[in-house]
C-alpha positions in Angstrom: 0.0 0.0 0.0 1.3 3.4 -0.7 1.3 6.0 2.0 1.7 10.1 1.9 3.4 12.0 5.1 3.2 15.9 5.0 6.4 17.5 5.9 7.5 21.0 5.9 8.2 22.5 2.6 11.7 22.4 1.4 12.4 19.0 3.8 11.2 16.1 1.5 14.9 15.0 0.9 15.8 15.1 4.7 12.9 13.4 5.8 12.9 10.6 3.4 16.5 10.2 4.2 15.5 10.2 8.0 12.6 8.0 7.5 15.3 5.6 5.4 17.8 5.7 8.6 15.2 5.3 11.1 12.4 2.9 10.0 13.2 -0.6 9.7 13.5 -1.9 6.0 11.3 -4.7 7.3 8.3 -2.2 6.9 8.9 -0.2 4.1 9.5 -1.2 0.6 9.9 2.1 -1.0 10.2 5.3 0.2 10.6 8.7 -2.3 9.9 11.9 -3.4 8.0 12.3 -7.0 9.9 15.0 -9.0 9.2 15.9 -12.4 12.2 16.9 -15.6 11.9 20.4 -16.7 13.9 22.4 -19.1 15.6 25.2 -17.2 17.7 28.0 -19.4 21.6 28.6 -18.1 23.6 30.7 -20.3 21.6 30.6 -23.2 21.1 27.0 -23.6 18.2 24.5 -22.0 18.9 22.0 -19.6 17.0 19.4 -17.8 16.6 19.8 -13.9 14.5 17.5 -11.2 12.2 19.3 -8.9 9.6 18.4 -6.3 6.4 17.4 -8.2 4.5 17.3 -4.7 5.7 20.1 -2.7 5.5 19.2 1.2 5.1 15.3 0.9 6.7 11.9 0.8 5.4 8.4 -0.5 6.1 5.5 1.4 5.4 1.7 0.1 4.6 -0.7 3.1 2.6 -3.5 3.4 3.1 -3.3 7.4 0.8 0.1 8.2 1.0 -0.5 11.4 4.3 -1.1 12.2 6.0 1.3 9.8 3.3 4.1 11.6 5.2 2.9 15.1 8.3 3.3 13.6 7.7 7.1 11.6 7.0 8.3 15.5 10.9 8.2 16.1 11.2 10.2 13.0 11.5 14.0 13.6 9.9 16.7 11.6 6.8 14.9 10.2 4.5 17.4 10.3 0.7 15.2 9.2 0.8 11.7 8.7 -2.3 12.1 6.3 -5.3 9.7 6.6 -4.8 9.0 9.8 -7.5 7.7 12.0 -6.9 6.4 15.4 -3.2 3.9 15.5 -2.3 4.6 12.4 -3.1 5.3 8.8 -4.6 4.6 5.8 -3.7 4.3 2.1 -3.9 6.5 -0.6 -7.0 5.5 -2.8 -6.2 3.6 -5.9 -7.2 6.4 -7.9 -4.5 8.9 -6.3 -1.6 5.8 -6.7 -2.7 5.7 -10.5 -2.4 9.5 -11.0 1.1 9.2 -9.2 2.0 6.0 -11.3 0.6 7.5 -14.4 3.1 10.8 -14.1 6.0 9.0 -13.4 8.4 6.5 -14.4 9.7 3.6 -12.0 11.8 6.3 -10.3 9.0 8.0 -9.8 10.2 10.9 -12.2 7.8 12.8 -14.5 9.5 13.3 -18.1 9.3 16.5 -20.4 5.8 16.0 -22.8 6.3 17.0 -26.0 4.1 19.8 -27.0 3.3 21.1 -30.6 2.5 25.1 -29.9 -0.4 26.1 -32.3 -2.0 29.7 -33.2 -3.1 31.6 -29.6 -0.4 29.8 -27.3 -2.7 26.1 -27.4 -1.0 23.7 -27.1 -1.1 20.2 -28.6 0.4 17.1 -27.0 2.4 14.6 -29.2 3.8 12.2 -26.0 4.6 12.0 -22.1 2.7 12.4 -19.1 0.3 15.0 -20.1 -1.3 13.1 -22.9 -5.2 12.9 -22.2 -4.8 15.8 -19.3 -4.8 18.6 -21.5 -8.3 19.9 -20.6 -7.1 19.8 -17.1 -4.6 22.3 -18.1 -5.0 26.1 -16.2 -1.5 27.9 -17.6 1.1 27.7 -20.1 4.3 29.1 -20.0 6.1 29.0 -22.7 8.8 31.0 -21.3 9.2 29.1 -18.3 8.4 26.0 -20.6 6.1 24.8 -18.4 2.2 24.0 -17.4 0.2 24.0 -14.8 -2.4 21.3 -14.4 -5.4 20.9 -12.0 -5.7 17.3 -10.7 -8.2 15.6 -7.9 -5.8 14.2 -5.3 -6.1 13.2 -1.8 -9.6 14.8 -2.0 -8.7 18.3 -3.0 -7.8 20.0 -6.3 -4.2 20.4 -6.7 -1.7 22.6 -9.1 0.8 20.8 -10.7 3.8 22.0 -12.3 4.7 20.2 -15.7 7.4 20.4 -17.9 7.4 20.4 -21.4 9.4 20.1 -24.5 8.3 22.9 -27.5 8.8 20.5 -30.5 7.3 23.1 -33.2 5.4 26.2 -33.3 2.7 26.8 -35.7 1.7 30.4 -36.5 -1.0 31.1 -39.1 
């Protein structure tokens, strides 16, 4: 089952790392961060970073909820362990592990889409993770080379920031 803990913004890496030092590898399969490829510009050429997909949050696999939630007391900083109801916690719904799984690769990395820019800044995509999302688009920026996209998760809308790939520009 795949979990999410809230943690302060800016501290994913450090608490994943604590939660890998601390919790016993017996209860956790995975634990990681999503982050998503964009193209960022450094002295006049593009290059591909990682950043944060989720802002604020960490995924961890475990089979052993109960345990692992035992075990994430020791670990400082957690701000939320989210779902939870009395000892311990629930799952994220299969619907928000698909979305997750859908963005990302098995490293949990969201590549560039390749976009086709037509007339009036739309844009068109040709492959990657935005494919069949584009009406959940809310802002392009071509400049930035990135999108923002509204998605249902945990039970709220969330903003998304997508990168993308300009393969060609049609003007009329």
């Amino acid at each position: 089952m795949w979990y999410v803990i809230q943690t302060l913004g800016g501290q994913e890496e450090k608490t994943a790392e604590m939660i890998r030092n601390i919790v016993k590898s017996d209860f956790i399969e995975e634990c990681f961060i999503p982050k998503r490829e964009r193209l960022k510009k450094f002295q006049g050429s593009w290059n591909k970073v990682e950043e944060i997909l989720f802002h604020g949050y960490v995924f961890v696999v475990s089979k052993e909820s109960e345990e692992m939630y035992k075990e994430l007391k020791q670990v400082p900083k957690l701000t939320k362990l989210l779902g939870r109801e009395t000892d311990y916690f629930f799952a994220l719904s299969d619907d928000d592990k698909e979305l997750v799984e859908r963005f990302g690769n098995r490293e949990h990395k969201t590549s560039l889409s390749r976009v086709m820019v037509r007339e009036g800044n739309q844009i068109q995509v040709i492959d990657g993770p935005l494919k069949g999302y584009v009406g959940n688009i809310v802002k392009i920026n071509l400049h930035k080379r990135e999108v923002i996209v509204r998605v249902e998760f945990m039970e709220r809308r969330m903003e998304l920031k997508m990168g993308i790939e300009m393969v060609s520009m049609v003007k009329k």
